[in-house]
Steps between C-alpha positions, in 0.01 A plus 500: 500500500620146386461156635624164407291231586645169630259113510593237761270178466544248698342097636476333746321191639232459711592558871869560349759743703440872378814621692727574174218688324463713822880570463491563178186736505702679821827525248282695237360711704803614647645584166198755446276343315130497591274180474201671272290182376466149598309188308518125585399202273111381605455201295148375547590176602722528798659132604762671746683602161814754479385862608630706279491898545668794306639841694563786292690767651592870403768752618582831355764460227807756488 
C-alpha cells in the first residue's frame, strides 16, 4: 500500500480567531486524508509570540 503525505503549518496570534484553520482542517479531512502527527513551535521565551504548529496528514494514494 502507498501513501502520499501532505504538511499544513500554520500562525496565529495570541487569542487570534482559529475559525479558518478549523475549516481548513474539516476540508482535509473530508478529502480522505488522516491527521497522523502534530508539533507546535515552544520557544523558551514566550512574550504572547506567534503560535506556530505543523499538521501532517496521510491518505492512501491510488
Amino acid at each position: 500500500m502507498k501513501f502520499e503525505y501532505d504538511i499544513f503549518t500554520v500562525a496565529w496570534g495570541h487569542g487570534a480567531d482559529t475559525a479558518n484553520i478549523v475549516k481548513e482542517l474539516n476540508r482535509r479531512g473530508s478529502e480522505g486524508w488522516e491527521l497522523v502527527a502534530t508539533t507546535r513551535d515552544e520557544s523558551p521565551a514566550d512574550e504572547h509570540d506567534d503560535e506556530v504548529v505543523m499538521f501532517v496528514f496521510k491518505r492512501s494514494k491510488s
